[in-house]
N, C-alpha and C positions, 0 to 999 in steps of 0.2 A: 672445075677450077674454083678459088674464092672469091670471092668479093673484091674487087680491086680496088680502092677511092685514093682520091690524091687525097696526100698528105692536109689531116686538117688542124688550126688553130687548137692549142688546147684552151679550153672553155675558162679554166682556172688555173692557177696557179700556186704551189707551194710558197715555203720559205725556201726553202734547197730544191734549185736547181735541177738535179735530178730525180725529185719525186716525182714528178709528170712527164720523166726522159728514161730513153733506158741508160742503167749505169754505165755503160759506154760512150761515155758522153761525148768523145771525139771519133769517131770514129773515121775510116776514112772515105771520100766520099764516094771513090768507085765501089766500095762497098756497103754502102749504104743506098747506093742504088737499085742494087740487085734484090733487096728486100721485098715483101710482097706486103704491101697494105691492106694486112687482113680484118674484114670486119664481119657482120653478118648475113649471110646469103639471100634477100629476099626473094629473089628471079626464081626461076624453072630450073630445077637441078636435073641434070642426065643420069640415067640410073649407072649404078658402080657394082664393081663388083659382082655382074650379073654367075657369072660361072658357079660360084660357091650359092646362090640362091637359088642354080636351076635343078643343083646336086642336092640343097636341103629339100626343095619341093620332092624329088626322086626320091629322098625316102620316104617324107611324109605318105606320098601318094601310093608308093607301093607298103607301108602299114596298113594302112587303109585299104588296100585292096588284097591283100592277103587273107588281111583279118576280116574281111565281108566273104573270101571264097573258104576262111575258118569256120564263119558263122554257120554256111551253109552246107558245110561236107561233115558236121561233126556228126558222131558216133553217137545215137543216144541211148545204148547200152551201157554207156560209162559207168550211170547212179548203181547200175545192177549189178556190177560185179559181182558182190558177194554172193551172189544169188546164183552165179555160174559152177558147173561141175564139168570136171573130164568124164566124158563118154566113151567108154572102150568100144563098144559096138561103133559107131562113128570116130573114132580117134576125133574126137572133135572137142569144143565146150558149148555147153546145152545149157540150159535159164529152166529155172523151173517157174513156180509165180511169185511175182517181185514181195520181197520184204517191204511194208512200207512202215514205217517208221514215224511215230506220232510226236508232233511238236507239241513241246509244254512252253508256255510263256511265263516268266516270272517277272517281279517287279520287288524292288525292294524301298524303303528310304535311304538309301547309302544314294541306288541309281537316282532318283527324282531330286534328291537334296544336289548332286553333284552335277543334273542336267540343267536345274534352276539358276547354281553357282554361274555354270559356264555361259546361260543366257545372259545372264546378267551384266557378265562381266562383259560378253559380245558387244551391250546395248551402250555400256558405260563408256569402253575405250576409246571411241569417236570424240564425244565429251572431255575425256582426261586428254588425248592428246592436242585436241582444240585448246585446251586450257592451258596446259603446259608449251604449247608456240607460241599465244597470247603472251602470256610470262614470258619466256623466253624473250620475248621482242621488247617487252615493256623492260623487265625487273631482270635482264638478266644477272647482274652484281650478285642483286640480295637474294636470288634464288642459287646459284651455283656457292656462295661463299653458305648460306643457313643449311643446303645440303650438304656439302662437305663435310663435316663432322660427323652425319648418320652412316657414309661410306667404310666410318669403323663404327659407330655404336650399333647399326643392326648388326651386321653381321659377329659381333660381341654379345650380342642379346642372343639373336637365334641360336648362337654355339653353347655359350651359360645353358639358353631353355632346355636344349633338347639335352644336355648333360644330367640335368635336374632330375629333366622329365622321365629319362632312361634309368636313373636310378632309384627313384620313387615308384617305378611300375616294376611289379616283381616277375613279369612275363619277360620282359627286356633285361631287366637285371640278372635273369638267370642266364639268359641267350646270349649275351653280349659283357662278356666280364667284364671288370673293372681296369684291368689292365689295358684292355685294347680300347676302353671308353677315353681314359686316360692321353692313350696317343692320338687318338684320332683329335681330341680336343686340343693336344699342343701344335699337332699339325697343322689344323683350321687356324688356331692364331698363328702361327709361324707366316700363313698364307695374307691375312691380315696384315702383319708385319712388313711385309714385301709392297702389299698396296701401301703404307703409308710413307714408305721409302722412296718409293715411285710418285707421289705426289710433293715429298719435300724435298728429293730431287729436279722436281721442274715443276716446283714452283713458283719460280722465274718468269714463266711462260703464262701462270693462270690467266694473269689480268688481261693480256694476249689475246689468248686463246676465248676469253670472257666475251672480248670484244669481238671476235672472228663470230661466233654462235648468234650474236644480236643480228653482225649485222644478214646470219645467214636466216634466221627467223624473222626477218622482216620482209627478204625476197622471197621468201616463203608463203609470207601472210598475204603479200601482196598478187600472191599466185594461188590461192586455195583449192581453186578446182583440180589440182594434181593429187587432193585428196578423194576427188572421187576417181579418176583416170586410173589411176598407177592400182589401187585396189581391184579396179575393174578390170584389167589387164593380168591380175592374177589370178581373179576368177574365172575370166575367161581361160586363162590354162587348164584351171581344173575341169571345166567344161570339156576341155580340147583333150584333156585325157580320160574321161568316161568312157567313149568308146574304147578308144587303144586299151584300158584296163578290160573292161568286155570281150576286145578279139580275144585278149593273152587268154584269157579265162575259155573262151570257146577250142582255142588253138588247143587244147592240152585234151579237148574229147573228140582230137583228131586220129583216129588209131583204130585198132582190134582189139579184141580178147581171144589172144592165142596160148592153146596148151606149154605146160613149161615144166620139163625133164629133171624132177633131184635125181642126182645120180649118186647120193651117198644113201636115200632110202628108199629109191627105185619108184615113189611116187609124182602122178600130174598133178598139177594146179594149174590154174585158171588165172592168166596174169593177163596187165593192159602193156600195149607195144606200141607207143607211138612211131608217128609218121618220122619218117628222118626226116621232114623239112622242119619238122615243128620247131625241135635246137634252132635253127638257123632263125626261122620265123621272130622264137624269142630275144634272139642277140640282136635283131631287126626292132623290133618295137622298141625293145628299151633303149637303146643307145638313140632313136630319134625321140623319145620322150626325155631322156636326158639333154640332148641338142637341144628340146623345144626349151627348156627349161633353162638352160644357158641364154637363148635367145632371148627369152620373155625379158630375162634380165637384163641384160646388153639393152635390150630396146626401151624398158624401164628407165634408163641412166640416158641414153638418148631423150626421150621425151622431157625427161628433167631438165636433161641440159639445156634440146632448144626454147623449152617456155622459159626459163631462167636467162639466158642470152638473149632472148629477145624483151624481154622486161630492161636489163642493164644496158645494152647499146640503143633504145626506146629514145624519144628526146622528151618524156612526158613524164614530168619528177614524181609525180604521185599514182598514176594510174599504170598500168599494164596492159600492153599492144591488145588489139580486140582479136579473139580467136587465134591468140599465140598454141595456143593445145593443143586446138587443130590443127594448125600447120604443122606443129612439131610429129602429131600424130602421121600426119597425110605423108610428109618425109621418111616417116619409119618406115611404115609399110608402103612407101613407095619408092625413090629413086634410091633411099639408102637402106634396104632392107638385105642386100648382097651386103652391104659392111655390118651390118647388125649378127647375120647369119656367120659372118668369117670372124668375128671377134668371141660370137659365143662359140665356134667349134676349135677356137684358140683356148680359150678359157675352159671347156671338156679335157681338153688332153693337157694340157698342165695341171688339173685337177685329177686326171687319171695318171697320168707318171708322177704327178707327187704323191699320191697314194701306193704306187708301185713301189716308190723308193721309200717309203718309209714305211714300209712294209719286210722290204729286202733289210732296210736297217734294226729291223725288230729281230729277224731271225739272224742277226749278226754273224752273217756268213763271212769268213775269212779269204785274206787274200789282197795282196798290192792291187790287181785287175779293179775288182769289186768297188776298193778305196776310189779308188783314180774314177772310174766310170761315177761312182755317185757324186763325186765332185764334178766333175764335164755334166752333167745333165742339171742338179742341184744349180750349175752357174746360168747354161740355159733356159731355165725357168727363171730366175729372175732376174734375166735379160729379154724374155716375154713380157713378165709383171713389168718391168722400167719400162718399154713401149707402151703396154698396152694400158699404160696409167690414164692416161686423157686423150686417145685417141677416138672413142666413141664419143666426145665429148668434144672438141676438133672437128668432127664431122659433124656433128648436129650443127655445130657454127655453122659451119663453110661447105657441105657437101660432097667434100674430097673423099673420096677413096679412104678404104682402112691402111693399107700401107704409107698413101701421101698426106694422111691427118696424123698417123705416128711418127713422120718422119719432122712434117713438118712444123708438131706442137713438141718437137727435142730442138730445133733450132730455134724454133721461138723462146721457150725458155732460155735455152742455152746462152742466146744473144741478150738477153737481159739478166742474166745471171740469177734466174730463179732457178729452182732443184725441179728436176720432172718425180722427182717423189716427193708427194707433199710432206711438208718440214714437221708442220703442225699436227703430228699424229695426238697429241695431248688432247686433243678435241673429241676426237674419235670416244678416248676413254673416259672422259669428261662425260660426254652426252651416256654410256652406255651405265656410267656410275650413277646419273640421276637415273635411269630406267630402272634401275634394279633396284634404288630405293624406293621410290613410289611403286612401283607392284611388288613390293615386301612389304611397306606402308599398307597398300591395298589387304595383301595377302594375312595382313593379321587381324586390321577390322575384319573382313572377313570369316574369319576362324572366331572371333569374338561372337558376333553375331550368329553364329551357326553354332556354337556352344549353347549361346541364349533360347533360340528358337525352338533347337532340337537335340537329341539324344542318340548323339549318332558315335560319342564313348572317345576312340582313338581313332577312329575314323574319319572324323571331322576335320586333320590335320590335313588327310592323302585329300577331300575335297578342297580344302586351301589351299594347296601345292597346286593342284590342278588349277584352280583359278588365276594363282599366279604367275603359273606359265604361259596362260593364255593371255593374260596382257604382258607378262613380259615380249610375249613375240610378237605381239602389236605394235609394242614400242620400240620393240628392234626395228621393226619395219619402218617406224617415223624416223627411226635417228640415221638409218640407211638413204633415206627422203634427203633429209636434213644435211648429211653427208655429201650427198650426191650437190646438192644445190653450193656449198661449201666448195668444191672443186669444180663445180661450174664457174663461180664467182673467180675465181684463183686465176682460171684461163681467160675469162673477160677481160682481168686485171691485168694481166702479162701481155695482152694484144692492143689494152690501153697504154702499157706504155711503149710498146713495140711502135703506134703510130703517135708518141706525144701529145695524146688526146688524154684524157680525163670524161668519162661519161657518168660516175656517179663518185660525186665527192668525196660523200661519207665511207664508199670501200675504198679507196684511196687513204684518207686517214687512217685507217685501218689496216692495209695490209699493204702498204710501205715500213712499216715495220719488220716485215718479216725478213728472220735473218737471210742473206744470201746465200746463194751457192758456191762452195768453198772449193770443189770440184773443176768449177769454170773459171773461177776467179784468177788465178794464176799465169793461164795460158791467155787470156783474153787481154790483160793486163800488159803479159809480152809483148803480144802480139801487136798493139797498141803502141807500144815505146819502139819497137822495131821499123814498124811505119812512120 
C-alpha cells in the first residue's frame, strides 16, 4: 500500500487559490474522503508482483543452464567441416588432416585514426554532458534561444557541403548524377522545412518548456550520482550478456556432420545437422536477452524516479536525502523488481506487435478483416502506452504493485485534471535538437582537426560520422536521464496537489502552468455542479 499521512498544511501559498489545490476545488466531501494521501514510501515495502519475477528468473536460469550443457556437449568437428568427405566404403563422412588456415593481421591509418576518434570522444562526453546540465541549470534561456537558429543552419550547412562536395569529386559525380543529387537535396530541406514549422507552431510553449528543462537540470544536478548508477546498470547488462552471446555461439556446434543425398546429380556431401533443441534453445536466449533489456530499462526509470522523489518530497531545500540511490537501487532489485520485470515484458510485446503490425502494414495486405484487426490492436497498444506512462514511476513513489501504480497514478491525475500523457512533449524535442547540434558542432571540429593532422582523403568524413554517433548516443542517453527526471517531477507535482501541500516552490511556479486536461475537464466539472 502507499504512504498514508494526514492531510498536511501547505507550506506556501499562491496568488490563485488553486495553485496549491487541486482544480476541483469543491469537491464533495464524502468524496474527498475516499482519497489516498499519497506521499513517499520510506517503511519496508512487501515484494509485488512476485509471479511475473519467478517466470523471468525461469528463463533467465534455464538460458544459463542450457547454455553451460551447449557449452559442454558441443561438437568440435564443427571448424573442420570442409575438411570432411563421403566415404563409400563406410557410407559414412571421414576427416582427413585439418586445413589450418593462417591468420594475417593488418592495420591501417583509416583503423588507428578512427580508434583514437572514438577514444576520444568516449573520454570527452562525460565532460560535455557535465557541461551542458551545468548550462542547462545555470543559462537555460540563453542556451536553448542561441541554439535554436543552428537547428536550421547546420543541417543547411551539412546539406550545401555534401552537395558541393559530391559535385566537386569526380568519383561521386560520376556515381550519383545530378538529377538524383538534386532531389535528394530538395528533400533534406523540405525535411528542414517541417522542423521549422513545428517549432513556430509551438512556439508558444518554448519559454514553458525553457523553464520545465531548468528546473529538471537542477534535480538532476542536485542528484549527480545517477550519472554513475544508470551507466553502470547498462554495463552491467552488457556483462549479463557475454555469456548468453557465448552459449548462442556454442549452441550452434551442437550437431553432427551427416552425409546429404542430391538427388538431381546423384552425389554426397558432407553437411552440419543441428540438434532439434538448438531452434528452441535460440528463440529461448534471445527473447530473455530482449526481456532483460526491457527490464534494465523499466528499472533504469525506476531508479530515476525514486532518487528524484526522494530529493522533491525531502524537507531539505538544498541538499539531497543521504543514500537516496541506494534505497532506490535496494527497491528495484528487491520488493519491486516483479513490477519492474511485468512492465519490461509489457513493454516486449507492444514493441513486438508493433512491429508485427507495421510490418503487416508494409505488405499492404487487402481486406475489411485486416483494416478492422490493425485498428483493435493499434487501439490496444496505446491503451498500454496511456497506462503504462507513469506507472514505474508511481511505484518507485509508493511501492504499489504494477497494476495499482497505473491505476492509481490515472486517478490521481484524473482528479486534478492533469493529462496522464505528458502535454509537454515540446521538451522531448527541444533537448534531442540541442543533442544533435553539439555532436554535429563536435562532429566537424572534428573532421577539421583530422584533416589537419592526417591524410586520411575522404575517409576522414566516415571517421567523423562515427564520432558523431558516438556522442550522439551519449547524449541520447542524458536527454532520456533528463526526460525521465522531468516526468518524475510531473508526478511529484500532481500528488502535491493532490494533498494541498507545496514541497518545492520553484516546480510549482513552474508547472502550474501547464495547460489542463481537456479530456477530464468537462465531466469533472458536471459532476461537480450535479453535487
Amino acid at each position: 500500500m502507499a504512504a498514508i499521512e494526514e492531510p498536511t498544511k501547505p507550506t506556501s501559498l499562491y496568488d490563485s487559490p488553486s495553485a496549491s489545490q487541486p482544480l476541483l476545488s469543491n469537491p464533495p466531501e464524502s468524496d474527498s474522503s475516499q482519497y489516498l494521501q499519497i506521499s513517499y514510501n520510506h517503511g519496508d515495502r512487501p515484494f509485488k508482483d512476485i509471479p511475473i519475477l519467478v517466470l523471468f528468473l525461469l528463463f533467465v536460469l534455464s538460458s544459463f543452464g542450457f547454455g553451460i550443457f551447449a557449452t559442454f556437449n558441443r561438437n568440435p568437428n564443427y571448424p573442420n567441416l570442409s575438411s570432411y568427405h563421403y566415404d563409400f566404403k563406410t557410407s559414412n563422412c571421414v576427416t582427413d588432416s585439418p586445413n589450418w588456415v593462417p591468420l594475417y593481421s593488418s592495420s591501417s591509418s583509416v583503423l588507428k585514426s578512427l580508434i583514437w576518434a572514438l577514444v576520444a570522444t568516449s573520454i570527452l562526453s562525460l565532460p560535455i554532458c557535465f557541461l551542458l546540465l551545468l548550462l542547462l541549470k545555470h543559462y537555460t534561456r540563453q542556451i536553448v534561444y542561441a541554439l535554436l537558429p543552428f537547428f536550421v543552419v547546420v543541417p543547411i550547412f551539412i546539406n550545401v557541403y555534401w552537395f558541393v562536395a559530391c559535385t566537386i569529386n569526380p568519383t561521386c559525380n560520376n556515381d550519383f548524377p545530378m538529377v538524383y543529387r538534386i532531389l535528394v537535396l530538395i528533400f533534406i530541406f523540405l525535411v528542414i522545412g517541417v522542423i521549422v514549422w513545428i517549432f513556430i507552431v509551438n512556439w508558444h510553449r518554448i519559454e514553458l518548456t525553457i523553464k520545465i528543462i531548468g528546473v529538471a537540470a537542477d534535480a538532476l544536478s542536485m542528484n549527480l550520482g545517477l550519472f554513475v548508477v544508470i551507466p553502470s546498470m547498462t554495463l552491467g547488462l552488457l556483462v549479463y550478456y557475454a555469456p548468453i552471446v557465448l552459449f548462442l555461439v556454442f549452441a550452434r556446434l551442437n550437431g553432427k556432420i551427416v552425409p546429404d543425398h542430391h538427388g538431381s546429380s546423384g552425389e554426397y556431401a558432407c553437411v552440419w545437422k543441428e540438434d532439434k533443441w538448438v531452434p528452441a534453445y535460440y528463440a529461448l536466449a534471445i527473447l530473455t536477452m530482449l526481456w532483460s533489456a526491457a527490464v534494465m530499462v523499466e528499472g533504469q526509470v525506476y531508479v530515476i524516479s525514486g532518487t528524484i522523489s526522494q530529493w522533491y518530497f525531502s524537507n531539505e531545500e538544498d541538499d539531497t536525502p543521504r543514500r537516496s540511490i541506494r534505497k532506490s537501487l535496494r527497491n528495484a532489485f528487491g520488493p519491486s523488481a516483479g513490477t519492474i520485470c511485468l512492465s519490461g515484458l509489457l513493454i516486449l510485446v507492444v514493441r513486438v506487435v508493433r512491429a508485427v503490425v507495421d510490418s503487416a502494414r508494409q505488405e499492404d495486405i487487402p481486406g475489411m478483416f485486416n483494416l478492422i484487426l490493425r485498428c483493435c490492436v493499434n487501439t490496444f497498444l496505446a491503451a498500454v502506452d496511456y497506462l503504462n506512462k507513469f506507472a514505474i514511476t508511481f511505484a518507485a513513489i509508493t511501492g504499489e504493485a504494477y497494476c495499482s501504480s497505473a491505476k492509481m497514478t490515472y486517478e490521481l491525475l484524473k482528479r486534478n485534471l492533469l493529462s496522464t500523457v505528458f502535454v509537454e512533449t515540446i521538451s522531448t524535442r527541444l533537448l534531442a535538437g540541442i543533442a544533435f547540434v553539439v555532436s554535429a558542432i563536435y562532429a566537424i571540429v572534428a573532421c577539421a582537426i583530422l584533416q589537419a593532422v592526417s591524410h586520411l582523403g575522404v575517409k576522414t568524413y566516415l571517421v567523423a560520422i562515427a564520432a558523431w554517433l558516438l556522442l550522439i548516443v551519449v547524449l541520447a542517453f542524458f536527454i532520456h536521464v533528463l526526460d525521465n527526471v522531468i516526468e518524475t517531477v510531473y508526478v511529484c507535482y500532481a500528488i502535491d496537489r493532490d494533498r494541498g501541500a507545496v514541497c518545492k516552490q520553484d516546480v510549482h511556479e513552474v508547472y502550474v502552468h501547464l495547460p489542463i486536461s481537456r479530456n477530464h475537464r468537462s465531466s469533472l466539472v458536471t459532476s461537480s455542479l450535479l453535487v
